[in-house]
DOKOLTOR-66681 format. One record per residue (C-alpha): residue in three letters; x, y, z. Coordinates in pm, whole numbers, padded with zeros to 5 digits, always signed. Example, Ala and Ser with C-alpha at 12.3 -4.5 7.8 and 13.67 -1.06 7.14 Angstrom:
Ala+01230-00450+00780Ser+01367-00106+00714
//
This chain:
Unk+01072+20595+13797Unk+00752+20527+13782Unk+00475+20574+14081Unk+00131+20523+14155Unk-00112+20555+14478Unk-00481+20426+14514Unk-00699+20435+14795Unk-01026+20248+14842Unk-01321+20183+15100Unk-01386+19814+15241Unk-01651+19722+15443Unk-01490+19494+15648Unk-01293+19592+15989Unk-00952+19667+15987Unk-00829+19314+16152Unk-01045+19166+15875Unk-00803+19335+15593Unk-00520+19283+15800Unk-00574+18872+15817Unk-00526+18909+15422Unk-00271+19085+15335Unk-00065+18930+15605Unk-00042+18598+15317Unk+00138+18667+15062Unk-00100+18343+14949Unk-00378+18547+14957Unk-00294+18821+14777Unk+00006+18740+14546Unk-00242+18555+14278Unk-00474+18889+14272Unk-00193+19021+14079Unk-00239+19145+13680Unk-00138+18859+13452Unk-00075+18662+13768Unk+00060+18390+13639Unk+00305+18199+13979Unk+00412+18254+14283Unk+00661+18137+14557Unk+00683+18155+14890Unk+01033+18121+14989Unk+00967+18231+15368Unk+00748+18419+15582Unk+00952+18731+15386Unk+01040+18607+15076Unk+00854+18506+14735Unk+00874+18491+14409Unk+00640+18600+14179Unk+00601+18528+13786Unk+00310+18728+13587Unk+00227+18864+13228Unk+00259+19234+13209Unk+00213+19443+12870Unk+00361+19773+12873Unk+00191+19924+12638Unk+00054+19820+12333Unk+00338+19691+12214Unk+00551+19528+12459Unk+00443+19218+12618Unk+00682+19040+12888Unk+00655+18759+13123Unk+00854+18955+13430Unk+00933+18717+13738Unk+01000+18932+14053Unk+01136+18853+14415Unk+00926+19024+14657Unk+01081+19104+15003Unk+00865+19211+15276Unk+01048+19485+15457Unk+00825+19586+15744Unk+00521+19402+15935Unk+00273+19682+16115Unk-00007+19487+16217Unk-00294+19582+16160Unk-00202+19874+15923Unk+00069+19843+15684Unk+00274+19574+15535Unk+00634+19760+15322Unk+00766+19536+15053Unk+01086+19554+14778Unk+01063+19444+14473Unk+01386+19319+14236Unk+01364+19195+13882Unk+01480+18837+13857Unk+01448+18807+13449Unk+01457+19206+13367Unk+01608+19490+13483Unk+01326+19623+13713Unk+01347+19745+14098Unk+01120+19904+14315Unk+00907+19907+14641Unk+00537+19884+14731Unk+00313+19880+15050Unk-00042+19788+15193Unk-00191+20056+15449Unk-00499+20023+15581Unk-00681+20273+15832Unk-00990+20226+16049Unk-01288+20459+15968Unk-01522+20245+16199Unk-01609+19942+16302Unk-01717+19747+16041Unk-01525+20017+15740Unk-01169+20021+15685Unk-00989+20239+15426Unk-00719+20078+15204Unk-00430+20207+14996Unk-00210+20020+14760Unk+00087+20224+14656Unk+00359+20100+14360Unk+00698+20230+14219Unk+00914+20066+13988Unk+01206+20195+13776Unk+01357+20038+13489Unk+01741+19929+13474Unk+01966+19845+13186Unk+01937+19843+12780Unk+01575+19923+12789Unk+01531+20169+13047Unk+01483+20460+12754Unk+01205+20230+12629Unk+01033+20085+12956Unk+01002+20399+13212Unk+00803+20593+13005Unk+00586+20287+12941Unk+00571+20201+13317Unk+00445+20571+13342Unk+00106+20439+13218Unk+00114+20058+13328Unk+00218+20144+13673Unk-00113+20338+13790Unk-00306+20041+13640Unk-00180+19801+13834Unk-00162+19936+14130Unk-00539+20031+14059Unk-00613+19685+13962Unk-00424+19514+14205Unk-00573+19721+14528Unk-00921+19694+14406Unk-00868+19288+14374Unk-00729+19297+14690Unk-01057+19509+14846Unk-01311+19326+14656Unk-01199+18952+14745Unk-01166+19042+15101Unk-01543+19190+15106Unk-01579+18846+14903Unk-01471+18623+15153Unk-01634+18818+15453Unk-02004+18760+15267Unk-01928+18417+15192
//
């Protein structure tokens, strides 16, 4: 299993964050390698990306994502099942008010690795896994202080 947490300051309000992240749209093509997505319904979607674990390994993964839990304004839950490889896992989107116009964000990640290559791929999701999630949540932060100054 691997795990990662990373927190980040927008300067936005907190309903401004929460109008993102609340579409899967939005924020689904912010995704490292982003390659596809799907929206099957409001909960559902299906997303394809690139993903190199490691140096060596390079893997076009396609994932359902299942939102588990709406908290408006501060946290959206979601699961996450391989559709091509043998990966599972969960995520979330929290976001806190610190004041009016400054909202902190956290993006957190954890996927494990199932089947033949699960010797091979959780210690390379060890390192990929905090990368993402750092990538993804600063994406996430920066396009929504994008679109606010636009």
């Amino acid at each position: 299993m691997s795990a990662h947490v990373h927190n980040m300051e927008v300067n936005v309000p907190i309903e401004t964050v929460w109008k993102f992240v609340k579409s899967m749209d939005a924020w689904a093509p912010l995704i490292p390698g982003y390659i596809d997505h799907e929206i099957i319904n409001e909960r559902e979607s299906t997303w394809t990306f690139k993903s190199a674990f490691g140096k060596i390994i390079k893997k076009k993964i396609q994932m359902k994502v299942d939102i588990t839990n709406w908290e408006e304004p501060e946290k959206v839950t979601f699961n996450l099942v391989g559709l091509n490889e043998k990966f599972n896992g969960y995520g979330y989107f929290k976001a806190a008010k610190l004041s009016e116009n400054k909202t902190s964000m956290t993006g957190f990640l954890e996927i494990t690795a199932g089947g033949k290559l699960a010797k091979v791929m959780n210690p390379l999701l060890k390192t990929s896994i905090p990368e993402m999630t750092e990538e993804l949540t600063i994406a996430v932060g920066q396009k929504i202080e994008e679109i606010v100054k636009s």
